[in-house]
C-alpha positions as CSV (number, residue, x, y, z in Angstrom):
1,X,-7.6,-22.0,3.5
2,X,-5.5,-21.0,0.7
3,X,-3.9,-16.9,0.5
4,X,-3.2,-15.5,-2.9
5,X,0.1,-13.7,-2.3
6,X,0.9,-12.6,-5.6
7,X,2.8,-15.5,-7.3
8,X,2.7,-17.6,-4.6
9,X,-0.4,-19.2,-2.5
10,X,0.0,-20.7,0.7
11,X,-2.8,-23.5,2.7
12,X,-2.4,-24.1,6.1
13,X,-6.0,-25.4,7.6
14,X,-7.4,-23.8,10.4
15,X,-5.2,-23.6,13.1
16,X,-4.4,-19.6,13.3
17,X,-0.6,-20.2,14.7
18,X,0.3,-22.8,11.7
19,X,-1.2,-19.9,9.0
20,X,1.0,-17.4,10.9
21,X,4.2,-19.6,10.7
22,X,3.4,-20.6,7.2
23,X,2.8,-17.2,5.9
24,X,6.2,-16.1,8.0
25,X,8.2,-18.6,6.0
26,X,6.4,-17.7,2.7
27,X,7.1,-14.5,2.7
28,X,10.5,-14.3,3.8
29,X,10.7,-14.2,7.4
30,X,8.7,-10.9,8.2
31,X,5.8,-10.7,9.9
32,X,4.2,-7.2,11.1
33,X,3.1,-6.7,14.9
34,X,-0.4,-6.9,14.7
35,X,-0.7,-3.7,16.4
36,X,1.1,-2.0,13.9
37,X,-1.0,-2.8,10.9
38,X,-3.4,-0.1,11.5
39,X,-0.7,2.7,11.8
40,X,1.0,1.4,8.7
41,X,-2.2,1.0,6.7
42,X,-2.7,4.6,7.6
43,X,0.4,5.8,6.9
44,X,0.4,4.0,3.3
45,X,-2.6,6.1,2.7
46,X,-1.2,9.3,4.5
47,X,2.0,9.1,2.0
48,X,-0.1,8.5,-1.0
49,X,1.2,4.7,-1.5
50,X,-2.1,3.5,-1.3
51,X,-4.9,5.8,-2.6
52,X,-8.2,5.1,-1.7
53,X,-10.5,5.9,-4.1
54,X,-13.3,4.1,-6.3
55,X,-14.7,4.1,-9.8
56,X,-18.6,3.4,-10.4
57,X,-19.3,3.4,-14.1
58,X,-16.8,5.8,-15.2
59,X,-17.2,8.2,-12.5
60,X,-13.9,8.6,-10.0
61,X,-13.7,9.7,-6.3
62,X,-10.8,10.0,-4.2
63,X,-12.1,8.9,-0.6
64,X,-9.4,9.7,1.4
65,X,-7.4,13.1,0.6
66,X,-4.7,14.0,3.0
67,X,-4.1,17.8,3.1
68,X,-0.5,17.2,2.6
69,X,1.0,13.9,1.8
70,X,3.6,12.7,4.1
71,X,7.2,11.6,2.8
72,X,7.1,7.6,1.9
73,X,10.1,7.0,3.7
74,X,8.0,7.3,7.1
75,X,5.8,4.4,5.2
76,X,9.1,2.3,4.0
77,X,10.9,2.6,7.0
78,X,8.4,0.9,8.9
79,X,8.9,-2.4,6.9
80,X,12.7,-4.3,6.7
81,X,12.0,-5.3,3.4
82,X,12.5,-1.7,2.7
83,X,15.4,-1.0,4.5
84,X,17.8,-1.5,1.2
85,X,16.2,1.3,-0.6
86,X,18.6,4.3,0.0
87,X,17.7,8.6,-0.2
88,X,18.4,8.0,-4.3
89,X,15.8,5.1,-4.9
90,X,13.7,7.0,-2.0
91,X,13.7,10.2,-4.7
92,X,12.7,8.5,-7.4
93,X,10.1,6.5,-5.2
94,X,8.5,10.0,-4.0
95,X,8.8,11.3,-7.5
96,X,6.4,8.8,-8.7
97,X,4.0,8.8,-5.8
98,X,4.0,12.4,-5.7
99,X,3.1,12.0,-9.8
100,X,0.1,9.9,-9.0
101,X,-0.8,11.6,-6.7
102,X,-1.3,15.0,-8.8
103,X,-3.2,12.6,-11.7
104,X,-5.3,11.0,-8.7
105,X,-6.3,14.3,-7.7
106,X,-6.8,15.9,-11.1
107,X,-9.4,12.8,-11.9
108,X,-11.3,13.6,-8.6
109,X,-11.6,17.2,-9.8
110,X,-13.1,15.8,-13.0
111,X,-15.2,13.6,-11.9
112,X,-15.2,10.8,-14.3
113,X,-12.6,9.0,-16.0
114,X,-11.4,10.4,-19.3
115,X,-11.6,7.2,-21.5
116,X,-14.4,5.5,-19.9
């Protein structure tokens, strides 16, 4: 089994503990509580770090479209790989994100892709 982890890949076989050590070591020494990965998948979504949305042929939807997005630093703080980032990165962080966001939600209003 080999993992595409951005740059780097990682094979391990098929013993499910080995995988779990291997991709603990690969990616620094953090591993998230399986039981968590549904709440942080949500709240990636909920804070607008991870829109989900799909384009077919030019035309754009925005699946999921939280009435209010919630701050990222609920998201970030949930991950130690985060826990560097301080309130002036976490500005400039929300500042983007919140950016996206408003383009994300102006294409869904639209309908279709402007240049496709």
């Amino acid at each position: 089994m080999a993992i595409n982890l951005g740059y780097k890949y990682m094979a391990a076989g098929d013993d499910p503990d080995r995988r779990i050590d291997a991709s603990v070591d690969l990616l620094g020494g953090e591993l998230i509580c399986k039981a968590k990965t549904v709440e942080i998948g949500r709240l990636a979504v909920q804070t607008g770090s991870w829109p989900i949305a799909e384009i077919d042929h030019g035309v754009f939807k925005l699946n999921v479209k939280p009435r209010e997005l919630k701050p990222v630093k609920e998201y970030l703080e949930t991950q130690r790989m985060f826990r560097h980032v301080d309130e002036e990165i976490l500005e400039i962080i929300q500042g983007h994100i919140t950016e996206d966001w408003t383009s994300y939600l102006k294409l869904d209003e639209q309908g279709r892709l402007p240049w496709f």
